[in-house]
Structure formats: C-alpha cells, structure tokens
C-alpha positions as CSV (number, residue, x, y, z in Angstrom):
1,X,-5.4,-23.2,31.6
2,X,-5.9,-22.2,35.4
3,X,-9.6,-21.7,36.6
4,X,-9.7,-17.7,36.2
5,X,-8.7,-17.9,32.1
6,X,-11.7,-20.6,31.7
7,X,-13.8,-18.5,33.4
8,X,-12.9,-15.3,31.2
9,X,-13.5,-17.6,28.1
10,X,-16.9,-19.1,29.2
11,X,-17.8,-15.7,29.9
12,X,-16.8,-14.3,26.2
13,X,-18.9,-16.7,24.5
14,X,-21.9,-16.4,26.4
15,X,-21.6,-12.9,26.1
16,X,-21.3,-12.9,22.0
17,X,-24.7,-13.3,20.6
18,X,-24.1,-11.8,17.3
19,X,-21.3,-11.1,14.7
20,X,-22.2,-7.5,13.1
21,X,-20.6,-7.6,9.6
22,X,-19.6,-3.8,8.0
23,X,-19.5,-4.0,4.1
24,X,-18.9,-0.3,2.6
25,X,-19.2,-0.5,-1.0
26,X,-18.9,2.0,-3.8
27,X,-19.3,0.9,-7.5
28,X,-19.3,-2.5,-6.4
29,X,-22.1,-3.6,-8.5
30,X,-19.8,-6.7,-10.1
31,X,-18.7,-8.0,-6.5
32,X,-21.2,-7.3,-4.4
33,X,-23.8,-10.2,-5.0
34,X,-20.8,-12.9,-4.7
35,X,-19.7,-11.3,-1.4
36,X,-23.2,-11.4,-0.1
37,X,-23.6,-14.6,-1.0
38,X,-20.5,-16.0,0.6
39,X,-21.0,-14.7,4.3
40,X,-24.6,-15.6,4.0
41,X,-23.0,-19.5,3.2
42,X,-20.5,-19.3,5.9
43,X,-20.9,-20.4,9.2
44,X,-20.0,-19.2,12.5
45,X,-18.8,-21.2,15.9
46,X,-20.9,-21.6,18.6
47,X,-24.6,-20.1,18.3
48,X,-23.4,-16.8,16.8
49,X,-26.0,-14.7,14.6
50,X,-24.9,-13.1,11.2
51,X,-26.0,-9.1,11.0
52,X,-25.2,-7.9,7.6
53,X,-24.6,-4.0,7.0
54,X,-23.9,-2.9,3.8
55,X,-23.3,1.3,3.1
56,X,-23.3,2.2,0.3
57,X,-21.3,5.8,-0.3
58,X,-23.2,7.2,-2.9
59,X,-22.7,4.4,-6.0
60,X,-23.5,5.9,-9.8
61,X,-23.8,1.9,-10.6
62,X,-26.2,-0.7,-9.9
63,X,-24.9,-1.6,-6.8
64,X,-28.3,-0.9,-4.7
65,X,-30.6,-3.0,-7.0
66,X,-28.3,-6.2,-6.7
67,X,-28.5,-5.7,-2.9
68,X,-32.1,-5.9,-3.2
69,X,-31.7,-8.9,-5.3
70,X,-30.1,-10.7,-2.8
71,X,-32.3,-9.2,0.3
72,X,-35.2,-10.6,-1.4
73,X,-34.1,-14.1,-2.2
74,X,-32.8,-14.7,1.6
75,X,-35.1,-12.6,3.2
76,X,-34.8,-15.6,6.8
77,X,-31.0,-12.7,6.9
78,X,-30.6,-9.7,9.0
79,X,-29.4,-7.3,6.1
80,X,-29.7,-3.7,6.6
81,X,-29.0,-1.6,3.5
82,X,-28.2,2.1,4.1
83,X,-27.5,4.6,1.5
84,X,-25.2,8.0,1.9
85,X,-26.5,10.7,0.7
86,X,-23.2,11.6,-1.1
87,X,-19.6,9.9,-1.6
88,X,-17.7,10.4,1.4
89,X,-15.1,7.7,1.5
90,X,-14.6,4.1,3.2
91,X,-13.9,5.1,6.6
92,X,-17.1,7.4,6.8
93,X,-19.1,4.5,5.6
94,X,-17.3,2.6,8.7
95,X,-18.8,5.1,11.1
96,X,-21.9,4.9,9.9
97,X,-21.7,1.2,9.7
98,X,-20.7,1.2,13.6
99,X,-23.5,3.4,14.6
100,X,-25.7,0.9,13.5
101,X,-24.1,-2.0,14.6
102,X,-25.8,-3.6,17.3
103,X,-23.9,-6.8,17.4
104,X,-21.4,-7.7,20.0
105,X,-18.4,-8.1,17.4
106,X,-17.6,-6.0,14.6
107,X,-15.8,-6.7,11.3
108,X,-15.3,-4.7,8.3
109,X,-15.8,-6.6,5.0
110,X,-14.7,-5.1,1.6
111,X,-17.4,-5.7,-1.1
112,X,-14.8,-7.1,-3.5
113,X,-14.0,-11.1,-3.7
114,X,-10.5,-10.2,-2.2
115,X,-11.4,-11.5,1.2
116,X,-12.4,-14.6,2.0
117,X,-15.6,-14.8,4.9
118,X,-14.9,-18.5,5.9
119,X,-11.8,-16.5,8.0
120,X,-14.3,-15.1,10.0
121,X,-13.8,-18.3,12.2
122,X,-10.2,-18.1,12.4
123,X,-10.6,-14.4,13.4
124,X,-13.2,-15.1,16.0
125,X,-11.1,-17.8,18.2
126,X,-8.8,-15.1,20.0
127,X,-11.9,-13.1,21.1
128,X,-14.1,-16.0,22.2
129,X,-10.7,-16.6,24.6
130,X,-11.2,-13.7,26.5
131,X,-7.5,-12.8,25.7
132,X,-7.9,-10.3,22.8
133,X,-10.5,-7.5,22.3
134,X,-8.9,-6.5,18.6
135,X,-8.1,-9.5,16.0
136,X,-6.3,-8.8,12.7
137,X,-6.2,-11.2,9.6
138,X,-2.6,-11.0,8.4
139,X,-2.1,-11.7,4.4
140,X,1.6,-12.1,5.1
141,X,1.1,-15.0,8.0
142,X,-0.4,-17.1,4.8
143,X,2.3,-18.0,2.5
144,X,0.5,-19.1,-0.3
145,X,-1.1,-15.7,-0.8
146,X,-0.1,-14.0,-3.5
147,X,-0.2,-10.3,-4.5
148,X,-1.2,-8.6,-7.5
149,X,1.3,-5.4,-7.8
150,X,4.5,-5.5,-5.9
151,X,3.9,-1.8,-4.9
152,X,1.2,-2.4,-2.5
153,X,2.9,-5.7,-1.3
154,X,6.2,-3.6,-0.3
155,X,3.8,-0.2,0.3
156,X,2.0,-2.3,2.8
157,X,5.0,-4.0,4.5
158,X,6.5,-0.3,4.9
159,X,3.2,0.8,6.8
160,X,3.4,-2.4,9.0
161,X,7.1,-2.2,9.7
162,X,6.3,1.9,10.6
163,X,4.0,0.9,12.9
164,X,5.5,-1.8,14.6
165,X,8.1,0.6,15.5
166,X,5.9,3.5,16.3
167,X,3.9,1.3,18.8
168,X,6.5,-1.1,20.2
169,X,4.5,-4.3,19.1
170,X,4.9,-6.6,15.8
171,X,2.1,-6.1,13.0
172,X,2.6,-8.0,9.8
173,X,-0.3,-6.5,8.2
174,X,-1.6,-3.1,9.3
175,X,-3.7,-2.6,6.0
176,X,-5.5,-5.2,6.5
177,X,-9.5,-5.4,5.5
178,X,-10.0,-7.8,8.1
179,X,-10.0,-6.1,11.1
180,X,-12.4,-6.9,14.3
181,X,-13.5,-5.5,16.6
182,X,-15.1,-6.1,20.6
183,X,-18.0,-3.7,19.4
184,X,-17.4,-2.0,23.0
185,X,-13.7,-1.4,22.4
186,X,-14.4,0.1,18.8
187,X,-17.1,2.4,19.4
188,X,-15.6,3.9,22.1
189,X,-12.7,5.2,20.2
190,X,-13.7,8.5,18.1
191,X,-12.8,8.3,14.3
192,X,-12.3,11.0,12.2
193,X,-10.7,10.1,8.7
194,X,-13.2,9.5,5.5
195,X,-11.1,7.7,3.1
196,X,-8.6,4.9,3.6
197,X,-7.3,6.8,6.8
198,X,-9.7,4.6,8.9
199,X,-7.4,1.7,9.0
200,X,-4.1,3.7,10.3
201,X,-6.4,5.8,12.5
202,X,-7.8,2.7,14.6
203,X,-4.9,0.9,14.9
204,X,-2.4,4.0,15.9
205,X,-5.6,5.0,18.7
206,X,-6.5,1.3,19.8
207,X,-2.1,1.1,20.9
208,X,-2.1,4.6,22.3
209,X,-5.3,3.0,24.5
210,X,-3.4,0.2,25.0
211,X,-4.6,-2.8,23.3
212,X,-3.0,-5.8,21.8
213,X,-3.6,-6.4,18.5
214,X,-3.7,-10.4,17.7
215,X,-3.1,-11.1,13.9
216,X,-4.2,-14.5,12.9
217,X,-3.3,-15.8,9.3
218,X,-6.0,-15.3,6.5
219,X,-6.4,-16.0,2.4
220,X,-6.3,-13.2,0.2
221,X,-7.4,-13.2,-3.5
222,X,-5.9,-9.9,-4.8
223,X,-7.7,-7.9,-7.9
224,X,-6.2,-5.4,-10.6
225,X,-7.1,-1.7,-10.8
226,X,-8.8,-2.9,-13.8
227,X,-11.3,-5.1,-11.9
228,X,-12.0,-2.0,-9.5
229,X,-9.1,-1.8,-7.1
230,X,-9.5,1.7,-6.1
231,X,-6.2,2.5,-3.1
232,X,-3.7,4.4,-4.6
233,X,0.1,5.4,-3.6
234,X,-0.8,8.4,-1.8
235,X,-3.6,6.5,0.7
236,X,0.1,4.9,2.1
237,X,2.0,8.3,2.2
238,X,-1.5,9.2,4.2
239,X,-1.3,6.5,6.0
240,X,2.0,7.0,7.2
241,X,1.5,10.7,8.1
242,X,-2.0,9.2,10.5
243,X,0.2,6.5,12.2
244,X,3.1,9.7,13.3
245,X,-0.1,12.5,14.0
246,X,-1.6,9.9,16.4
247,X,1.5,8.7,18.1
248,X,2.2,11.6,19.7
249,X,-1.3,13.8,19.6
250,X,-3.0,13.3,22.7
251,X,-5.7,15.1,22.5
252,X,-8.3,12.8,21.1
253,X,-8.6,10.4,23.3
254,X,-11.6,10.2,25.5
255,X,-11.3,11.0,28.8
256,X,-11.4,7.6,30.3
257,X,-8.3,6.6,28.9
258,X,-6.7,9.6,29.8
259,X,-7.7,9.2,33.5
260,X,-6.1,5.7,33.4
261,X,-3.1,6.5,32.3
262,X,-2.6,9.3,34.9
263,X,-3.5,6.7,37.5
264,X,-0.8,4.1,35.6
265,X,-4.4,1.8,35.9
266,X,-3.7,-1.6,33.6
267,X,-6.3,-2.3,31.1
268,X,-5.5,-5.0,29.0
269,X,-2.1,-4.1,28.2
270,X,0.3,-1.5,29.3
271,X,-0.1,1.5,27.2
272,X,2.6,2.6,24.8
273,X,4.9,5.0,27.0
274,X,8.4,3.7,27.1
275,X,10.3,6.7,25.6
276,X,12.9,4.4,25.7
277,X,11.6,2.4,23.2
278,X,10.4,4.3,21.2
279,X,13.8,6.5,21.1
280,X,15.2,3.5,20.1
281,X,12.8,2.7,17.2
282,X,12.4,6.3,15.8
283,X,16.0,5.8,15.7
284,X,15.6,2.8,14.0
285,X,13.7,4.0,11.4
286,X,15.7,7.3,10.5
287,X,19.1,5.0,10.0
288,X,16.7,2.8,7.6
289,X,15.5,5.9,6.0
290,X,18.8,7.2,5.7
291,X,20.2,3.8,4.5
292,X,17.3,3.6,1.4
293,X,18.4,7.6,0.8
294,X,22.1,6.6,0.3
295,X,21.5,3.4,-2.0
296,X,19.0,5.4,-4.4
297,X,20.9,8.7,-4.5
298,X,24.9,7.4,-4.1
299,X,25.2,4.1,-5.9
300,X,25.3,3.1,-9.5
301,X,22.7,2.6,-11.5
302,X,23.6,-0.5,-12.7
303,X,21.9,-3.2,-10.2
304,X,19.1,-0.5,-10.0
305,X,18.3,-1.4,-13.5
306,X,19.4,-4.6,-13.3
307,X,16.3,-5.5,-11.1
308,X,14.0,-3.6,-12.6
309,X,14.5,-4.1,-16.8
310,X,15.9,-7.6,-16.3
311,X,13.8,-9.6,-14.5
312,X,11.0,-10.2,-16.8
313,X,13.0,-12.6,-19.3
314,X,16.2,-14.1,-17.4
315,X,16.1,-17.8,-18.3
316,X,18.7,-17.3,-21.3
317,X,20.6,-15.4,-19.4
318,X,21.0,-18.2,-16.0
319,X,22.4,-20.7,-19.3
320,X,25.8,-18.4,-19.4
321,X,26.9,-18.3,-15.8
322,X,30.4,-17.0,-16.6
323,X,29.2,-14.3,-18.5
324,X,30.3,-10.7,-16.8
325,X,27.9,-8.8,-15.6
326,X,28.1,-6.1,-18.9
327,X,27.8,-9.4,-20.9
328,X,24.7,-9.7,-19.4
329,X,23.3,-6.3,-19.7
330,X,24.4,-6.4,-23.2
331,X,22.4,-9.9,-24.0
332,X,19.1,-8.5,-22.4
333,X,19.2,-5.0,-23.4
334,X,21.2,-4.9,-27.0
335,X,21.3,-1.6,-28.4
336,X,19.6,-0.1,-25.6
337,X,22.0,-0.8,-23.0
338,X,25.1,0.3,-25.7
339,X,23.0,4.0,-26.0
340,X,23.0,4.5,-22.3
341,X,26.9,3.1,-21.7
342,X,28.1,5.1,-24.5
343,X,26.3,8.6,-23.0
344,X,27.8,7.5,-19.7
345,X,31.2,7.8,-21.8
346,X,30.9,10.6,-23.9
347,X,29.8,12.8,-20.6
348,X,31.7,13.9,-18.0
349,X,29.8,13.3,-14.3
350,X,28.5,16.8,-13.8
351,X,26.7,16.8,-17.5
352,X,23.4,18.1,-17.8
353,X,21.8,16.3,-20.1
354,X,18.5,17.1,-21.9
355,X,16.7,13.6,-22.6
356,X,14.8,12.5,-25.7
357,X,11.1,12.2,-24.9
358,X,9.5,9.1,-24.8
359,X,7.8,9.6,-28.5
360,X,11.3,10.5,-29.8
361,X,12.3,6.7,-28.9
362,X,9.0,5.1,-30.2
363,X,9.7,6.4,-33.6
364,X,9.4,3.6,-36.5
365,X,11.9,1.4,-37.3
366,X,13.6,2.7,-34.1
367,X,16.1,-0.3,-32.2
368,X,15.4,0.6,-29.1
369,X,13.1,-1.7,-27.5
370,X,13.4,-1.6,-23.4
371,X,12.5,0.9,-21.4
372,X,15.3,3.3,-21.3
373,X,12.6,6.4,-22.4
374,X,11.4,6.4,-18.4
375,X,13.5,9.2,-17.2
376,X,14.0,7.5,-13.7
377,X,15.4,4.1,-15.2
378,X,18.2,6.5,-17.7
379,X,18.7,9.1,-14.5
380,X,20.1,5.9,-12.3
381,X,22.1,4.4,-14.9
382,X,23.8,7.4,-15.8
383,X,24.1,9.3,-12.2
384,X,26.1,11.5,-11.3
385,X,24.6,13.1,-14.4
386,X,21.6,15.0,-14.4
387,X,19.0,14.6,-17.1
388,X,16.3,16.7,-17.8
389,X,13.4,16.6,-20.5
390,X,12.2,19.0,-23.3
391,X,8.9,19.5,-21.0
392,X,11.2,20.4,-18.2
393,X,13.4,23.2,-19.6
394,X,10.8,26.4,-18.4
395,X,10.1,25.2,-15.1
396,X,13.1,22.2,-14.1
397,X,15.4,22.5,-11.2
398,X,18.5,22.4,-14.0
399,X,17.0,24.3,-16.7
400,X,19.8,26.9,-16.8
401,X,22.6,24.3,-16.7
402,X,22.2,21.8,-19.5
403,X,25.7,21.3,-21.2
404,X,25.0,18.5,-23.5
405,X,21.5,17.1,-25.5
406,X,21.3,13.3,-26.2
407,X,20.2,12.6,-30.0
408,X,18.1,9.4,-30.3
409,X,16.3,8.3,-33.9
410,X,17.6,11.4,-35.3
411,X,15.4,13.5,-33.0
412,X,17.1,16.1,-30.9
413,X,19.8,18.1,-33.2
414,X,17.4,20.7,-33.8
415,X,17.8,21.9,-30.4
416,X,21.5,22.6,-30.8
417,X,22.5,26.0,-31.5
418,X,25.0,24.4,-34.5
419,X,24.3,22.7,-37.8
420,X,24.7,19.1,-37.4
421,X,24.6,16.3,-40.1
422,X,21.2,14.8,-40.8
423,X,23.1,11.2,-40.4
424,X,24.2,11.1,-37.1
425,X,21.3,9.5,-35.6
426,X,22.1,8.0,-32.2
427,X,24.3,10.0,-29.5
428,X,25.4,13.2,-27.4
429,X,26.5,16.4,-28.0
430,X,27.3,19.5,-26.2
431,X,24.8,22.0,-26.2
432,X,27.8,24.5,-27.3
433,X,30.5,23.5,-29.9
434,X,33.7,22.5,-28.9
435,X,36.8,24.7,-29.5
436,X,39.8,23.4,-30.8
C-alpha cells in the first residue's frame, strides 16, 4: 500500500461520521420491530454513528404504532419516522429517505428480516478504503444462501447478467436491497422511478457517471409472498426496460458529468463509452436471446417437461438406471403421460387442438393426477401442435383453425358437431368426421 492509498483511507474514515440507514416500509407491521431491533444491536467499525430513517408509504396496518414502540424504549437512537401522505412506492420512499439523510453514508434497508444488518460491516470496508464510492451486497457471492422461488433466483440473475453487459462490468447481484451509497455520490444523481425502478435506475446512472460498483458477499434469509413478499414478474420486465432507457438516454444527467465527459476528465473510473464493447455485448445478448427463442419454440417437449413435472419425486426413478427415457416418463407420470403420447399419435403436426379445461381434468374419480391441465406444460409436449382452450375460441389467435378436440373424463364430445358414444372417455377426435 504506497503512501498516497493510506492517505486516501485515513482520509475516508475521518471523513465518515455517520452511517444514515433508509428503511421504506409498507404493511410491515410483522417485520418491522425485529428489523429495528437488529440494526439498533449491531455495531459499526470505527466511531461511526447509527441514523435510522424509516418512511413509511402510506401503511393501512399498524406499522406506525410499532415504530413508536420501539422509538420509545431506545429513545439514547437517532430515529426519524416520516410518514407519506399516500402510497407511492419504494423508490419514492428512497428519495424522501435521501433528502433527509444527513449522514455521510447511505444504505437502504428493507423492513422485512430478509437482510441481515451485521453486513453492514462487510459493506462498509471498501468505502472506508477510499477505493469505492458504491458497495453492493451480492446474495450469489454467499453460497449458503438459499432462495425461496426459483423465478426470482433466475429473474434476478437475468437482470444482473443484462447489466453486466449493458455496462461493460461484472454484477452478480443487481437487485440487491443492500446497496450503499457515499451520500455525496447518491444525491447527486436525480431519481425518478416510484416503485421497484429505483434499484435498475441507480445502478444504470451511477455506470453511465462512471462509477465502480464493488459487491461484497452478504446473508440473505428469503420470505414467501405469503409472509409479505410484495416484487412481482413484471418489476424485472421493468427493470430490464430502465437498465436499456438509461444506457443510451443522455439526457438526465446533470451537467457536471456531462462537462466531464466532453473534457474525457477521469473521475473514479472511465465512463462507459467503448462502442466497441458494448457492440460486442448487445451482440452477446441477442445470440442468447435468440438461443433461449429456438430451445422453447423448436425443440421437443419432452426434456421441457422432463424438468419441470419430474423433479419433485425422482428418487425411485435414480434406482432404474437402464430404464429408457419413455420408461421413465411412464413410471412418474402413469396415465398422464400415456394421454399426452397417445394425442401426440393420433394428430398429425399441424393439428389444432381444442384442450379440456383444467376443471374437466379435476373431475372425480378422474386418473389423471400431474399437471398436464396447464396449457403451457401439454402445448411443449405436443408441439408442433397447437392447442387452444374452450375460453379461447372467440378471441384466440387459432380460433378459426381447430381440426380436432381432445376428450378427457368424458368431457369434451359435446363440442363435436357428431354424435359420439357416451363411453369413450379418454382421447381425440376431429372436429369433422372422417370420410371413408
């Protein structure tokens, strides 16, 4: 460490009297006194103060009287409670939370126990440096975390892996809650977004500015939508739209930055502007695009379903290694697999097919027990085929075309223009009769 780096890093520390924590909370009436409770407990390197923020964004619980439970019984804390008029979302709660900041680090905080505060530590180290103005705690880096629904795990690693590209840098974890901040850095970077938006908003503008992002590893205690989880899929389709708007809009940023990057003027780290690069990785991602296309619109069904109905109850299975890999379909599945291989036979590849609803499978006594009623599992089995359901047939893209109607529980002949007999229970048939 030469004599300029010490300097830098006896400079950050002196310089960081306090640790401003941001806790937006909405309905968090369960969560939020444990929360509390935990960054008042932890404690912080050096001679750094705690100031605790919370915003509430307009909660219909009792999420303000537990605050004032716990401001009361540690009133020695800096807590400052502020209330929004009406629900706005998390990333106007964040503004308002960095408005009021007065520390010389910022972190966000969720109000849920998903988040662990003795991070905080961990999280503070690259910033005391002097090397890093932007620290992110990365769930991924920590191998023992675990993850309560594999679409955010994969949703998450799609933003991350967007945004590496977008930005020419490596980001494990761009969702991240834990996100700090050099309160200077932050608050001079205009936010706009109210909901989830903030958190693809400041890291697309803090790379376009030209800062590296550090990710350290962190614990992560994931909760179900049941316990309150509120992100949904479209916050990552938003997300993903935010990280493209902001890598090649201009216009926002402040006019500082601007000059500085007509002046090719270093700050920290070069800004983003090898079009080079980036050629390379937009590239990059259409070919993976593509590649996910082909795999879900031109391959069988098989492994598709494989994967996806199979891989809750495979230990029998792993006993018959030699077993072929219809012998295995046909030990998991039983009669359901034997419906869905004998439509695949009794169609040609350019049927339309008009699908039993899911009711028409549930019916009593009925064999089929797996989950060949979802439409998306059936439509990848069978592809090339088209299938297409009774709730479908005013307003569906193949509502003109349908050339045969799968029978299921006896459910299904009434829609046929042709007497049929009452026992033929499980099956297809055209939707006109065959001429001999």
């Amino acid at each position: 460490m030469n004599a300029y780096t010490m300097k830098n890093k006896k400079q950050a520390k002196n310089s960081i009297k306090k640790l401003s924590i941001l806790i937006p909370a909405y309905n968090e009436s369960k969560t939020i006194v444990g929360i509390l409770e935990k960054i008042i407990r932890v404690d912080l390197p050096e001679t750094i103060k705690k100031e605790i923020i919370i915003i509430d964004d307009c909660s219909t619980d009792h999420t303000d009287e537990k605050v004032a439970q716990v401001m009361k019984s540690h009133s020695e804390m800096y807590i400052k409670y502020i209330r929004l008029k009406e629900n706005r979302g998390k990333g106007y709660a964040i503004r308002t939370g960095i408005t009021n900041a007065t520390g010389e680090i910022i972190i966000v905080q969720d109000a849920d126990l998903e988040y662990d505060p003795n991070d905080y530590s961990i999280l503070l180290q690259p910033i005391l440096s002097g090397k890093y103005k932007i620290v992110y705690g990365s769930r991924l880096l920590n191998r023992n975390n675990k993850y309560s629904y594999h679409s955010f795990y994969w949703g998450g690693r799609l933003i991350s892996l967007i945004t590496s590209l977008l930005f020419s840098c490596k980001i494990t974890d761009e969702p991240t809650c834990y996100k700090m901040f050099d309160a200077s850095v932050l608050k001079s970077i205009p936010l706009t977004y109210d909901r989830f938006g903030f958190c693809p908003e400041i890291t697309a503008k803090a790379r376009r500015c030209g800062y590296t992002i550090k990710e350290v590893p962190i614990n992560y205690y994931p909760r179900s939508k049941q316990e309150g989880k509120k992100i949904k899929w479209c916050d990552g389709v938003e997300a993903i739209c935010i990280l493209f708007k902001f890598r090649f809009h201009n216009k926002w940023q402040p006019m500082q930055y601007r000059n500085m990057r007509k002046a090719n003027t270093a700050y920290q780290s070069r800004p983003v502007t090898n079009r080079r690069r980036l050629l390379k990785n937009v590239s990059f991602l259409i070919l993976a695009a593509l590649l996910v296309f082909y795999a879900f619109s031109k391959q069988p069904g098989y492994h598709w379903v494989y994967f996806n109905l199979l891989r809750g109850n495979m230990e029998t299975i792993k006993k018959y290694p030699k077993l072929t890999f219809e012998q295995k379909m046909q030990m998991k599945l039983g009669t359901s697999y034997e419906y869905l291989l004998y439509l695949k036979q009794a169609t040609p590849e350019n049927a339309v097919i008009l699908y039993p609803d899911s009711k028409d499978f549930r019916e009593k006594g009925s064999p089929f027990t797996q989950n060949i009623d979802n439409k998306i599992y059936a439509t990848r089995f069978l592809y090339p085929r088209k299938l297409i359901l009774e709730s479908e047939r005013k307003t569906g893209k193949y509502k003109n075309e349908i050339t045969h109607v799968a029978i299921v529980n006896g459910k299904g002949t009434e829609k046929l223009p042709y007497p049929v007999d009452t026992k033929f229970q499980h099956g297809v048939l055209p939707l006109k009769p065959q001429t001999k």
